[in-house]
N, C-alpha and C positions, 0 to 999 in steps of 0.2 A: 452430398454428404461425404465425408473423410470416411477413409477409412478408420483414422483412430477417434473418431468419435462413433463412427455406428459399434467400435469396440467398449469405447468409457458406455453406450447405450446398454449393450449384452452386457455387460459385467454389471451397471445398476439392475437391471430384471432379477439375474440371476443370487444376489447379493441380498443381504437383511440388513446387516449393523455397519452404520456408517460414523468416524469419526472427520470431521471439516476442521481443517486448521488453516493458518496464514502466519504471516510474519512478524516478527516481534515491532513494536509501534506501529501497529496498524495502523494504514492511510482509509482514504474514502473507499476505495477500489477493494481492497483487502477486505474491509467489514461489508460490501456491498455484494462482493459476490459470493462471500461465502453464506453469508443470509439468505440472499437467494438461491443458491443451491440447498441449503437447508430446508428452507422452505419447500421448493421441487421434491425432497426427496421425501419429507413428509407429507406433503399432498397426495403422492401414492403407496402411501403406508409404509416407507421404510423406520426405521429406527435411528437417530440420527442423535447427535454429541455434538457439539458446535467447542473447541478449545481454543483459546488465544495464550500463549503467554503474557499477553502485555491483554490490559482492561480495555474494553471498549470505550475512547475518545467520547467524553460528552455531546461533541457535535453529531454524533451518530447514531446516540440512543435513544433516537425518535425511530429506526426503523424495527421493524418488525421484526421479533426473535433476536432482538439487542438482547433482552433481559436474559437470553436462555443460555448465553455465553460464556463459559466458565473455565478461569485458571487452571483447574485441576483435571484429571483423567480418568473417569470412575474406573473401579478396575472390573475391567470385562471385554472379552475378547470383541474383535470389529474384523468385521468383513474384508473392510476397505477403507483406507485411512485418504482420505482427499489432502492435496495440500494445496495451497493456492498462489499464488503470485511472490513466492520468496526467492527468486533467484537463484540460490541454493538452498541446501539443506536444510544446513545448521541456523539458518533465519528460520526456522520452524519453531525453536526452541529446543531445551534439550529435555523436555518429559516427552516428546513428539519421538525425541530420536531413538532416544533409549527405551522408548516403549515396545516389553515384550509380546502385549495381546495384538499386536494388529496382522491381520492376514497379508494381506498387499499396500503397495501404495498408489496413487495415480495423480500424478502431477501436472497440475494446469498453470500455465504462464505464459506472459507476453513478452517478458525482458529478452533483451539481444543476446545475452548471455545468460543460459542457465542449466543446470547440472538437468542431465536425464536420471535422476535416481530411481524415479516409477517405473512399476511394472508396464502400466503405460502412462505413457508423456505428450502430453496437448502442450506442443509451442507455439507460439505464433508471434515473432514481434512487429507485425503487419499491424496486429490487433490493436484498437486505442485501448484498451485493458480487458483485464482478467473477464470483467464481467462481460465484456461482450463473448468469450468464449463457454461462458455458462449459457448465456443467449443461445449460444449457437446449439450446445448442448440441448436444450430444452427442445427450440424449433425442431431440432431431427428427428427427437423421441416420437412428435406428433403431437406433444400438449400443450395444452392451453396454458398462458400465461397469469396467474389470477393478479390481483392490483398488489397484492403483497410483494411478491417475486418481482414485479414492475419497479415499486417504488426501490428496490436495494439495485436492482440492474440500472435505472436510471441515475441513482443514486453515484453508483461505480464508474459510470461514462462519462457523465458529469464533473468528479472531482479530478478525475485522471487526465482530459483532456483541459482544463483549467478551465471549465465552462466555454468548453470549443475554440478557446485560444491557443491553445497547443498545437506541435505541427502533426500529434495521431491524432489532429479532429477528423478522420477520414469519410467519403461517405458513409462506412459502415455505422459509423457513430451517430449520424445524424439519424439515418433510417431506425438504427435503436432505440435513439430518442424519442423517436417521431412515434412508434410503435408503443413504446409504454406509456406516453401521453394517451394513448389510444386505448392502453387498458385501463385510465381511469387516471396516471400520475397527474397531481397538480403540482403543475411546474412550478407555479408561483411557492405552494407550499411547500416544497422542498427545497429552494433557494432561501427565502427566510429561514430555514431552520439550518442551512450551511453556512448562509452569510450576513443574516439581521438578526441572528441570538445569541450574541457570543456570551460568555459569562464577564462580571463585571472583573473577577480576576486574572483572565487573561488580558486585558488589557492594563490590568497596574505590574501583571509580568512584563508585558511588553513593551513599558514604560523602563524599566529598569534593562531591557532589551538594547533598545535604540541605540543609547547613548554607548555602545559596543563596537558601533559602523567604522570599520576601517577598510581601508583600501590599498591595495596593490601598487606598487611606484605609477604604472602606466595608468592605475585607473580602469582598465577592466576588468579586477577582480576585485569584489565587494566581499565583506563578511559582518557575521554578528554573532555574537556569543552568547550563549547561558551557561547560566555555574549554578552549583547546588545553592551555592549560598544567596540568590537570588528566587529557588524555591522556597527555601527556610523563609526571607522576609515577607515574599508574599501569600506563602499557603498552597504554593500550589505543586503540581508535576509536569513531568515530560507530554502528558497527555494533551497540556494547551499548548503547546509549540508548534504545531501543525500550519503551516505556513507562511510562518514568518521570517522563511528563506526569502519567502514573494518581495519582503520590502528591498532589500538590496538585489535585488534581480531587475527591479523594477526602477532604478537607476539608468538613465540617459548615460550610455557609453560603458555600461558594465557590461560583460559579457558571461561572465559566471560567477555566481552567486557561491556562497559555503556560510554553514550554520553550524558552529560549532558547540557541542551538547556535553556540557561535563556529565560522565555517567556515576562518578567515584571520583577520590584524588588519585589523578596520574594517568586516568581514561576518558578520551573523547570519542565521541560520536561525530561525523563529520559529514553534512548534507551537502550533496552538490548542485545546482541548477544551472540549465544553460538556457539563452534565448535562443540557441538554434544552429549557431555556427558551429558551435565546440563541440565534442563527442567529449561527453562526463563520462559516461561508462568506462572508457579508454583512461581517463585521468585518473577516477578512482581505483583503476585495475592497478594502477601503478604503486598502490599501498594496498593491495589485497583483499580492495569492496569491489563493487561492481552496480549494476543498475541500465539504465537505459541512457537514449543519444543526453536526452534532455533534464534527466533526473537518475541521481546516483548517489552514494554513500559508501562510507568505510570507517571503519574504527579503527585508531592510534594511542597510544602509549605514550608520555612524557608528559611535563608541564605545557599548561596551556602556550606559552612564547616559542617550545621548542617546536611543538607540532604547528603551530600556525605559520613559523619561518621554514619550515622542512614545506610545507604544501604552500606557500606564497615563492619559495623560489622556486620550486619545480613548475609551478604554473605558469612563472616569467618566463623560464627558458622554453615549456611547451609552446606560449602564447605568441 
């Protein structure tokens, strides 16, 4: 066992009121593991607050203590503020940041790069996610896994490692895997519910999606776009966008994929993905986000043609 986890150990004993937080557009990993620490820390009577800035993704809210996850911050002091898998800070949110009740904070993440702002700091970008380092967390303590805690750890390893096609499918992952199959996860039932129930509306966004696909002179860089005004027609939000970096990534001879997310007029969101060659972290650094080898993002300023010709030439001259 680390020593900074037999520390994250003594600091839960010693601790009551806990707030869990993660990053704004929660992924799989994000709402997986902080559920399952939620979970853990209620199983042995703590007090625990689960907040998200951004609403728990429908694909998600089959797991257990979805429903208890809430935008706001009841006001009431906390022990210990958990953040999880945001890279830096300021992906907390900013009721997270500016929050005066919280005593410490203690930061868990995998990314290659990430601010130590906790009191103590769990890094590891060895890790295939966040969850596995709740995993680890839990195994040290000495307890037991129950099927709930399972199903969000599984859940995390799962979406993070692209269903073990990713290059952190490492043994750690599999043995994870293999281990919460063991507390009860049915694997079949948690794949259906990530990849056979979508809602019918993300697919008529993503109809209006498609026809977005453009490419880089060379043809290793793919992109695709959403605009508000693509929400308006079809009802929906940011919250069904979750993957649909996958289809230009998923391109014969593309090498890095970007998903560009209007947040407002004048502001984008900009997702990046690589198959493996490219280091996105490093590319998105270069406008001020950050992320991992294989997955990364950053937010930009201008009309959609200036920012997509500002990050299509800087890509050509990297590429």
């Amino acid at each position: 066992m680390s020593t900074t986890i037999q520390k994250i150990n003594e600091t839960i004993a010693t601790a009551n009121t806990f707030l869990i937080t993660t990053h704004e557009s929660p992924d799989g990993d994000a709402v997986g593991s902080s559920l399952a620490l939620a979970s853990y820390l209620k199983s042995i009577g703590k007090d625990v607050t689960i907040h998200f800035c951004d609403p728990v993704p429908d694909l998600y809210r089959f797991l257990p203590l979805a429903e208890a996850v809430s935008q706001t911050i009841p006001d009431k002091h906390y022990d210990i503020c958990f953040v999880l898998d945001v890279g830096e800070f300021g992906r907390a949110g900013k009721a997270v940041v500016t929050c005066p009740n919280i005593g410490a904070f203690i930061n868990i993440d995998h990314h290659l790069s990430c601010d130590e702002f906790g009191l103590i700091n769990l890094i590891d970008s060895n890790a295939c996610a966040t969850g596995a380092l709740i995993y680890r967390i839990i195994k040290a303590a000495g307890h037991s896994i129950t099927n709930e805690i399972a199903q969000s750890i599984y859940t995390a390893v799962i979406t993070d490692t692209g269903s073990f096609r990713y290059s952190n499918s490492n043994p750690e992952a599999f043995v994870i895997a293999g281990e919460m199959i063991a507390c009860g996860v049915n694997a079949w039932n948690i794949a259906e519910k990530l990849y056979e129930s979508q809602p019918r509306k993300r697919l008529e966004l993503l109809a209006q999606v498609l026809p977005t696909l453009t490419f880089s002179p060379k043809g290793d860089v793919a992109s695709v776009t959403v605009t508000m005004d693509m929400y308006e027609k079809t009802g929906t939000g940011p919250e069904l966008t979750d993957g649909f970096i996958n289809y230009p990534r998923s391109i014969n001879g593309v090498e890095v994929a970007l998903l560009f997310r209007e947040l407002k007029p004048g502001s984008w969101k900009i997702g990046f993905r690589s198959k493996g060659k490219v280091d996105v972290a490093s590319l998105s650094a270069a406008f001020g986000g950050g992320g991992h080898h294989n997955a990364a993002g950053c937010n930009m300023d201008g009309t959609f043609t200036e920012v997509r010709d500002r990050l299509f030439s800087h890509l050509d001259k990297v590429l």
